[in-house]
OpenMM code with the backbone's topology and positions (N, CA, C; nanometers):
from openmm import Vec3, app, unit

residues = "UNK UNK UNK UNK UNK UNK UNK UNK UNK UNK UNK UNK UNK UNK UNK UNK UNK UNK UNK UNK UNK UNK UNK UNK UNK UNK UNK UNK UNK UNK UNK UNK UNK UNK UNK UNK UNK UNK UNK UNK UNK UNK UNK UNK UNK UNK UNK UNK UNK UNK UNK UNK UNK UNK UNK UNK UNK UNK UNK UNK UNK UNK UNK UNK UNK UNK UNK UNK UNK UNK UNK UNK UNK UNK UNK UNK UNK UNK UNK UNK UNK UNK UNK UNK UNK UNK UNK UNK UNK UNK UNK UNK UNK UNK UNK UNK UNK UNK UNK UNK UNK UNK UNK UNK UNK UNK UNK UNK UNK UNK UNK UNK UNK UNK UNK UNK UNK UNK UNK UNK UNK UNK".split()
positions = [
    Vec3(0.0842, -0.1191, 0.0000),
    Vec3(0.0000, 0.0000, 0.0000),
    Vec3(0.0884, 0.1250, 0.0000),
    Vec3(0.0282, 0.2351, -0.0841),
    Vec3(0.1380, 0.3949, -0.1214),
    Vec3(0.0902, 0.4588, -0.0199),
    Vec3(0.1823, 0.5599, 0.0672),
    Vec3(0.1674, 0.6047, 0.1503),
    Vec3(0.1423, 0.7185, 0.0717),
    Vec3(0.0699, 0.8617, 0.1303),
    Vec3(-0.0024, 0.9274, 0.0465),
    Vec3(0.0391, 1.0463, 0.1462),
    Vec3(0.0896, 1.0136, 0.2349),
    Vec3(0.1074, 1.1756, 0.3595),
    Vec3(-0.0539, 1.2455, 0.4053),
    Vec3(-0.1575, 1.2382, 0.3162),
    Vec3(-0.2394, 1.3149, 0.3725),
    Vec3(-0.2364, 1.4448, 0.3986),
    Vec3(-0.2775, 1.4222, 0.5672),
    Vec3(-0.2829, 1.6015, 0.6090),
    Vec3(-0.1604, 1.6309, 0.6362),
    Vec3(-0.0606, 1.6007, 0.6760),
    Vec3(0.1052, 1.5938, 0.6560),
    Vec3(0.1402, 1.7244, 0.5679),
    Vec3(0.1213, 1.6416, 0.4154),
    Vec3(0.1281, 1.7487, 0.2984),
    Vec3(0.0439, 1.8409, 0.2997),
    Vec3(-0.0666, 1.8326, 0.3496),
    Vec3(-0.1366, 1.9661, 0.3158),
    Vec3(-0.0996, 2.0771, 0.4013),
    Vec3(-0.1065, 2.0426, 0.5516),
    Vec3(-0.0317, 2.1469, 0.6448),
    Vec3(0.1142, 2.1807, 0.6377),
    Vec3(0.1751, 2.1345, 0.5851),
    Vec3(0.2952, 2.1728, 0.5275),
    Vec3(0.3081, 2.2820, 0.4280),
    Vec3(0.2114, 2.2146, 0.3375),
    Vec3(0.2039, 2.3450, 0.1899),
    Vec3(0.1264, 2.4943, 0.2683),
    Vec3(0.0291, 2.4483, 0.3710),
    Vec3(-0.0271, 2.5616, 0.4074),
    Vec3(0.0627, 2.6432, 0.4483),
    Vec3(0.1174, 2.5359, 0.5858),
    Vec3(0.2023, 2.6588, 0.6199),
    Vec3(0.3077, 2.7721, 0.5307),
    Vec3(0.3712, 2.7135, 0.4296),
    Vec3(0.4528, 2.7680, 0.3524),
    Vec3(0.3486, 2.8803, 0.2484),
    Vec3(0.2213, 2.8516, 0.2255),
    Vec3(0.1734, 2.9656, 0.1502),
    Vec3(0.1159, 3.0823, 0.2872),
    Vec3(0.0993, 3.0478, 0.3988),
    Vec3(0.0894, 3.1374, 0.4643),
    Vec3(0.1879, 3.1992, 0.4871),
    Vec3(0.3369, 3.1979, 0.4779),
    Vec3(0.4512, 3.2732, 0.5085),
    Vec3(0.4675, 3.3634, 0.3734),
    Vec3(0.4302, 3.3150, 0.2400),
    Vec3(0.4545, 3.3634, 0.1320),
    Vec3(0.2976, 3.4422, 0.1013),
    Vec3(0.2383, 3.5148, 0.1758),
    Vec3(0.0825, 3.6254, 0.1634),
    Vec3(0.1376, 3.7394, 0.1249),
    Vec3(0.1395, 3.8319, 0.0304),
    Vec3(0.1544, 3.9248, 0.0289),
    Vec3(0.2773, 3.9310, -0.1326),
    Vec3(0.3400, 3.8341, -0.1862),
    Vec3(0.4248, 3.8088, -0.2648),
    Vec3(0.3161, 3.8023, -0.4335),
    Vec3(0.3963, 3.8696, -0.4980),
    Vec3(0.3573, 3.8630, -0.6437),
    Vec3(0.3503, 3.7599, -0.7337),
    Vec3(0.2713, 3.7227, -0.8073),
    Vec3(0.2160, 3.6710, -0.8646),
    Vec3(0.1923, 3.5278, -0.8656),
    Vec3(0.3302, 3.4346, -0.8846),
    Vec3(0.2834, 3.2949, -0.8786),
    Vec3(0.3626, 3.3183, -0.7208),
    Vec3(0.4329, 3.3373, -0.6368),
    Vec3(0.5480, 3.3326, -0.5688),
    Vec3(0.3811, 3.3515, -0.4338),
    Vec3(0.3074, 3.3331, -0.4771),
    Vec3(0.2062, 3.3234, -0.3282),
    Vec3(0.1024, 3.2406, -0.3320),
    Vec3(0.0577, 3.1795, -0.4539),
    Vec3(0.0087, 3.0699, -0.4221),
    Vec3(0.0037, 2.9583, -0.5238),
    Vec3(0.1273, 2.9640, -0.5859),
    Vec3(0.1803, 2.8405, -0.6416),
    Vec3(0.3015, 2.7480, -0.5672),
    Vec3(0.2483, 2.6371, -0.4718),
    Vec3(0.3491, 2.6019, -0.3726),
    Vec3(0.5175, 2.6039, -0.3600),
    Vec3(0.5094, 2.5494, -0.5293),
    Vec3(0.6900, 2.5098, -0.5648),
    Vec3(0.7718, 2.6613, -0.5890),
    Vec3(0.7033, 2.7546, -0.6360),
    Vec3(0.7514, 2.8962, -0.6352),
    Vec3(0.7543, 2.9710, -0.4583),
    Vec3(0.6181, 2.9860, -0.4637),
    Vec3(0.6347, 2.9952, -0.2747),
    Vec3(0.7538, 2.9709, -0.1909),
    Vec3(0.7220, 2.8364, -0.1771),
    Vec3(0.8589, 2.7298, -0.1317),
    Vec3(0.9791, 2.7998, -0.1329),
    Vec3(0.9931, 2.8504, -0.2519),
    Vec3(1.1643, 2.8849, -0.3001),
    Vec3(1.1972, 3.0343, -0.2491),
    Vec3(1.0647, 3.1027, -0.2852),
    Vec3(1.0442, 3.2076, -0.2055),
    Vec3(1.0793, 3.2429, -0.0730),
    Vec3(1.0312, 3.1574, 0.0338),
    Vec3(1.0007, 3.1789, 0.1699),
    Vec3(1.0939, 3.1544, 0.1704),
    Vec3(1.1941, 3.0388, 0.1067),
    Vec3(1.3477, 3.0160, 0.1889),
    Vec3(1.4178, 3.1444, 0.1943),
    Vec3(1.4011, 3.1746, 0.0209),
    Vec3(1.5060, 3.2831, 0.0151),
    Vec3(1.4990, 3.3905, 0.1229),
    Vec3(1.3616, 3.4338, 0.1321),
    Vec3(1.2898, 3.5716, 0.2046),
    Vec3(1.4094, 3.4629, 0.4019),
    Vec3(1.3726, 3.4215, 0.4364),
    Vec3(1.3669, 3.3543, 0.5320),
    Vec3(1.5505, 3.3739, 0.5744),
    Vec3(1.6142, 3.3641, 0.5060),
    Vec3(1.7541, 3.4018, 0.4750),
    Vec3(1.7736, 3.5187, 0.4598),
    Vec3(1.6886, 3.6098, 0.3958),
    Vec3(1.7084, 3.7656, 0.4063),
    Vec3(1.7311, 3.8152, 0.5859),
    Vec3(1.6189, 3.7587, 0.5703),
    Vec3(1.5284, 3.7993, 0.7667),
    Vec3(1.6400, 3.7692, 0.7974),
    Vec3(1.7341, 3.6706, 0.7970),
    Vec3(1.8216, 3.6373, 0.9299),
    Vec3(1.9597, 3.7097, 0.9085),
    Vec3(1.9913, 3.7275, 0.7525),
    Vec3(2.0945, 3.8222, 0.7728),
    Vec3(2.0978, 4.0008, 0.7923),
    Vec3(1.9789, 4.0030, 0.8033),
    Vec3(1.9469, 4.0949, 0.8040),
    Vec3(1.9203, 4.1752, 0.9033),
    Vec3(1.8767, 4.0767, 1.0122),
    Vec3(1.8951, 4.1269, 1.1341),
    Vec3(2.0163, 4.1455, 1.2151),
    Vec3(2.1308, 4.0756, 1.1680),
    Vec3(2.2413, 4.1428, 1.2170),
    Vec3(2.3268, 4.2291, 1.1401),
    Vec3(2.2383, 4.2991, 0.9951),
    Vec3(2.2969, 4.4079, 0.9429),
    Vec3(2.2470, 4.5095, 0.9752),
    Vec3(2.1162, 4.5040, 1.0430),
    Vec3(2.0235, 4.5951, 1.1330),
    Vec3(2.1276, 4.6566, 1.2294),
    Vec3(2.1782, 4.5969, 1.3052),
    Vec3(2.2574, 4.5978, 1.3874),
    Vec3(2.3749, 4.7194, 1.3468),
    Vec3(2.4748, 4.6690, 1.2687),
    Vec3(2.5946, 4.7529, 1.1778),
    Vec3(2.5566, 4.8871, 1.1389),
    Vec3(2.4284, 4.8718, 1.0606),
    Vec3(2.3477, 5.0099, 1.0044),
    Vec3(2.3338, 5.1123, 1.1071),
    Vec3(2.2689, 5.0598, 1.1733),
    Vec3(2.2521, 5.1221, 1.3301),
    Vec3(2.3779, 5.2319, 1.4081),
    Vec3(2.4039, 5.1222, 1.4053),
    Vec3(2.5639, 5.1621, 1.4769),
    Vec3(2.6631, 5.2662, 1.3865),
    Vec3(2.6727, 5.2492, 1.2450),
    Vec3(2.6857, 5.3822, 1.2009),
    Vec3(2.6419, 5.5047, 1.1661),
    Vec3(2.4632, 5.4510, 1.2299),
    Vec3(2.4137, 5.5742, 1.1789),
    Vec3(2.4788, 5.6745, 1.3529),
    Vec3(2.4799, 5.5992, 1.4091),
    Vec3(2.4972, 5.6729, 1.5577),
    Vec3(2.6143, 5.7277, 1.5436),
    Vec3(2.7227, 5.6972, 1.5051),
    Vec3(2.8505, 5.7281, 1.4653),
    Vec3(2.8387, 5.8360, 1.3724),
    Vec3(2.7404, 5.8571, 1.2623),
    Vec3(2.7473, 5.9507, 1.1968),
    Vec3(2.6870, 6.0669, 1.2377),
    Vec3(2.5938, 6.0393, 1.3774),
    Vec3(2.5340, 6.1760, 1.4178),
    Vec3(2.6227, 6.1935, 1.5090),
    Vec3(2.6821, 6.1238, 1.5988),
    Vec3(2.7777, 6.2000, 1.7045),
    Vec3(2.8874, 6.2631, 1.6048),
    Vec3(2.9516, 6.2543, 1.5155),
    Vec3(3.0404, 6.3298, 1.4283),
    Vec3(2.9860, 6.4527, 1.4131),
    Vec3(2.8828, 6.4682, 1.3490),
    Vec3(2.7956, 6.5631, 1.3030),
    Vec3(2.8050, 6.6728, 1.4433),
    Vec3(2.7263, 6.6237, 1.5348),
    Vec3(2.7166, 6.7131, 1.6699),
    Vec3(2.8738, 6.7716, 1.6959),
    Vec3(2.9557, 6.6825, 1.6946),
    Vec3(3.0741, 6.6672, 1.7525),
    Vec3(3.1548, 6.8250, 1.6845),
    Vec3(3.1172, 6.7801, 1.5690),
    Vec3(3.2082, 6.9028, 1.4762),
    Vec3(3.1386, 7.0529, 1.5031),
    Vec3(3.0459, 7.0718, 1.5353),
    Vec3(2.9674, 7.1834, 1.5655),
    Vec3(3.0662, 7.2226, 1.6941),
    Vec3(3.1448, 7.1666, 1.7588),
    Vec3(3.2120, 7.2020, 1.9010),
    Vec3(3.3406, 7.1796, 1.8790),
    Vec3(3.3954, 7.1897, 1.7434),
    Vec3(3.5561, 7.1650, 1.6986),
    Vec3(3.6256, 7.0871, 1.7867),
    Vec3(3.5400, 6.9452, 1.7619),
    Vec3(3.6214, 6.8032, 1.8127),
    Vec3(3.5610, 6.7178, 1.6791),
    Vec3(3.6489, 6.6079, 1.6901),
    Vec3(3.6448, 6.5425, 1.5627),
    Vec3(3.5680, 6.3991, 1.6495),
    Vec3(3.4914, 6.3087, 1.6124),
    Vec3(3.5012, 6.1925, 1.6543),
    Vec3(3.5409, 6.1283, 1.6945),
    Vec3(3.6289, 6.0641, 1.6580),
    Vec3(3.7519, 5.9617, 1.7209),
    Vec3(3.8384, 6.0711, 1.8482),
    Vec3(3.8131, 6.2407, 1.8769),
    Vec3(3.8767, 6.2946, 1.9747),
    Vec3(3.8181, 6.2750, 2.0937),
    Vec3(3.6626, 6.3229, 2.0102),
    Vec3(3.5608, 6.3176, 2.1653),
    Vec3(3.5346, 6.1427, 2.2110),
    Vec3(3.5584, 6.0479, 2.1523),
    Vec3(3.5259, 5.9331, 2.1908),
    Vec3(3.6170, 5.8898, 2.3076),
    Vec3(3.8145, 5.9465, 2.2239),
    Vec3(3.9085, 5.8957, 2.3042),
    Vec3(3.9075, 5.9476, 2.4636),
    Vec3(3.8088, 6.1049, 2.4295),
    Vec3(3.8120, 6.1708, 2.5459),
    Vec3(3.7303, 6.1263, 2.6677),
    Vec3(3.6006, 6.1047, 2.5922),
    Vec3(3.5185, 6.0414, 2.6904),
    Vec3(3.5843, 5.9153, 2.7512),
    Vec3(3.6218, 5.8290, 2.6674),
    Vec3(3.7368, 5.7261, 2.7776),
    Vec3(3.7756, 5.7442, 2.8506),
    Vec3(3.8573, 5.8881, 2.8578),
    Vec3(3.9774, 5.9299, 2.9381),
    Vec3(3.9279, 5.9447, 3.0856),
    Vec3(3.7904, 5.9996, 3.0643),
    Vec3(3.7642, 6.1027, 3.1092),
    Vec3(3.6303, 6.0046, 3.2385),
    Vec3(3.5818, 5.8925, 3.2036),
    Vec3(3.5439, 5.7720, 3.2646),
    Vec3(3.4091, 5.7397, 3.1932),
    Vec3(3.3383, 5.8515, 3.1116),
    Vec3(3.2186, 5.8513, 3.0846),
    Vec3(3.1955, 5.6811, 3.0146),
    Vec3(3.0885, 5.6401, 3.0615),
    Vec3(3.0396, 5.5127, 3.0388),
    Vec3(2.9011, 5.4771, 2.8900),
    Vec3(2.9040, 5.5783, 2.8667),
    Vec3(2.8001, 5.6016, 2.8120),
    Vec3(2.8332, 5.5462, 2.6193),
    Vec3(2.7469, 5.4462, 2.5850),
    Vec3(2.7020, 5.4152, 2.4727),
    Vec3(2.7086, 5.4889, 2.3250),
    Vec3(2.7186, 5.4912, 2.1841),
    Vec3(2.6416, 5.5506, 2.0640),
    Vec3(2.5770, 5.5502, 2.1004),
    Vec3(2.4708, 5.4364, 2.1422),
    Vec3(2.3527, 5.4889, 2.1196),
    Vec3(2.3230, 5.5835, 2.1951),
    Vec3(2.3546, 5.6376, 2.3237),
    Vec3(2.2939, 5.6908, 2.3778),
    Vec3(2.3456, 5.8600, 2.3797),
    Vec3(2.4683, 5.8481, 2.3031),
    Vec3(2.5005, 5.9511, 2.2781),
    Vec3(2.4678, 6.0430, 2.1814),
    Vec3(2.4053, 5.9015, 2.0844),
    Vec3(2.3657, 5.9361, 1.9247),
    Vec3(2.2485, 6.0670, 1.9370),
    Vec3(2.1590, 6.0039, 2.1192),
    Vec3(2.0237, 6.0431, 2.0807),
    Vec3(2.0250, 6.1782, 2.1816),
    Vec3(2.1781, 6.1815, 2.2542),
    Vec3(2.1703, 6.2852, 2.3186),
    Vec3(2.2483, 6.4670, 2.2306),
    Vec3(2.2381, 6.3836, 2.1176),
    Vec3(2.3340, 6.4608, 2.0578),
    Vec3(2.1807, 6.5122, 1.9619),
    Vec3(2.0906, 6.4651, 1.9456),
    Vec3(1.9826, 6.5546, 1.8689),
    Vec3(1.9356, 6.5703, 1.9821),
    Vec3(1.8679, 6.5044, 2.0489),
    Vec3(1.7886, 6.5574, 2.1363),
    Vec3(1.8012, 6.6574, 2.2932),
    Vec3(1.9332, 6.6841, 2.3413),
    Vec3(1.9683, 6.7366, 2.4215),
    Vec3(2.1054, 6.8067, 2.4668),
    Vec3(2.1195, 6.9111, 2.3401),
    Vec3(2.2418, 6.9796, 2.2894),
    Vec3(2.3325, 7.0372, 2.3937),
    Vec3(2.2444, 7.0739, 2.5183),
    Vec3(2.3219, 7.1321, 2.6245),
    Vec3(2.4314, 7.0626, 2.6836),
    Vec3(2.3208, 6.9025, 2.6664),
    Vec3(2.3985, 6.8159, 2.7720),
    Vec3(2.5243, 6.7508, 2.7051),
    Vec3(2.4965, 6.7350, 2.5629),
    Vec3(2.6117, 6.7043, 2.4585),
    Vec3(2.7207, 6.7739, 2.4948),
    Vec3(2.6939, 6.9079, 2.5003),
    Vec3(2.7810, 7.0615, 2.5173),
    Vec3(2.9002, 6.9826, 2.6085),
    Vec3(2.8436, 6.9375, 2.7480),
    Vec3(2.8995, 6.9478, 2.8579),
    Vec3(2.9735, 6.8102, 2.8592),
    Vec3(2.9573, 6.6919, 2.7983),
    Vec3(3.0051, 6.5648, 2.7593),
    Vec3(3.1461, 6.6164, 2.6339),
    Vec3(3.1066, 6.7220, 2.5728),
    Vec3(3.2519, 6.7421, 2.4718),
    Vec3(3.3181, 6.8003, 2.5803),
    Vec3(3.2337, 6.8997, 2.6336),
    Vec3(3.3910, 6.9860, 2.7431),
    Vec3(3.4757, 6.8750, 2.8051),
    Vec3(3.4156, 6.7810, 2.8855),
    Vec3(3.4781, 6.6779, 2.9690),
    Vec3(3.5516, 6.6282, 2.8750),
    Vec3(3.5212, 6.6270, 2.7492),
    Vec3(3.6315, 6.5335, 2.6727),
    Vec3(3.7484, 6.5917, 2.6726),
    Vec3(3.7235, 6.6925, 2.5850),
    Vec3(3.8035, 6.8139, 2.6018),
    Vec3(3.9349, 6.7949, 2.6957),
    Vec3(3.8861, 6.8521, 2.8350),
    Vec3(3.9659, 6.8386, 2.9431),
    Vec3(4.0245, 6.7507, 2.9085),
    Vec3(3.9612, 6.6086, 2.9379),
    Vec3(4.0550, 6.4843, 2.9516),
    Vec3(4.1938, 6.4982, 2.8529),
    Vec3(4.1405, 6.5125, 2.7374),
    Vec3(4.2704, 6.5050, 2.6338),
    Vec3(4.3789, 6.5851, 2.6489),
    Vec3(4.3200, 6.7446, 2.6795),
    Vec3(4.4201, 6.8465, 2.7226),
    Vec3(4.5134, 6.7518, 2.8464),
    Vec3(4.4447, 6.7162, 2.9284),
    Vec3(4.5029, 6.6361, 3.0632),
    Vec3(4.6146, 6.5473, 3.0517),
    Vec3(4.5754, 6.4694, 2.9679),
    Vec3(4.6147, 6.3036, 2.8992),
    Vec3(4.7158, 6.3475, 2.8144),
    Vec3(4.8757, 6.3337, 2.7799),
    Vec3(4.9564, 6.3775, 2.6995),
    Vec3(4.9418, 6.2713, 2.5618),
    Vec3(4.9519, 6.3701, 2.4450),
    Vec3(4.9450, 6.2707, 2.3593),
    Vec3(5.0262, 6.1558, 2.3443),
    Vec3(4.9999, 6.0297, 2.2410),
    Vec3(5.1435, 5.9162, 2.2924),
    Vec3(5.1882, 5.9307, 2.1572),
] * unit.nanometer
topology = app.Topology()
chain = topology.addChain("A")
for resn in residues:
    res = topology.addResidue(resn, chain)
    for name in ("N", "CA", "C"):
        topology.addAtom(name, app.Element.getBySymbol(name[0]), res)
């Protein structure tokens, strides 16, 4: 007797056209296109979330520069400074203090500042 899978195959195919809703033309409800679909898409998602990540991280890098230069320090000065200087503080959190709270930015470059003046170059 041929084994036939049944509901096996059918919840299988379902599931895979439910991941592929929203896809053009045969690629959503022609299974073998689907299929090939969802892998690919499925492989996007995962590298993608740790390019999420990278993107991120330079966009923060590119706004603390931005802020940074408005106070004639360069990036890589005010970063080394804040090291120096003990500040603990993140991109990110600098990224968002640098649009959103200019004063306090102000007072995070001075400290850098100092530090470096402090710190002899090597």
């Amino acid at each position: 007797m041929r084994v036939k899978r049944g509901h096996n195959r059918v919840a299988r195919r379902k599931r895979v056209l439910k991941l592929a809703k929203g896809y053009y033309l045969t690629k959503h409800n022609a299974y073998r296109m689907a299929k090939l679909q969802v892998e690919r898409s499925l492989l996007f998602a995962y590298r993608d979330r740790r390019q999420r990540k990278r993107s991120m991280r330079a966009l923060w890098i590119i706004r603390i520069n931005a802020a940074a230069r408005q106070f004639e320090i360069s990036y890589s000065q005010l970063i080394a400074g804040l090291k120096a200087s003990g500040c603990a503080l993140d991109r990110k959190a600098l990224a968002d203090m640098a649009v959103r709270d200019v004063e306090g930015f102000a007072e995070l470059v001075q400290a850098a500042k100092k530090s470096l003046v402090a710190k002899p170059a090597a």
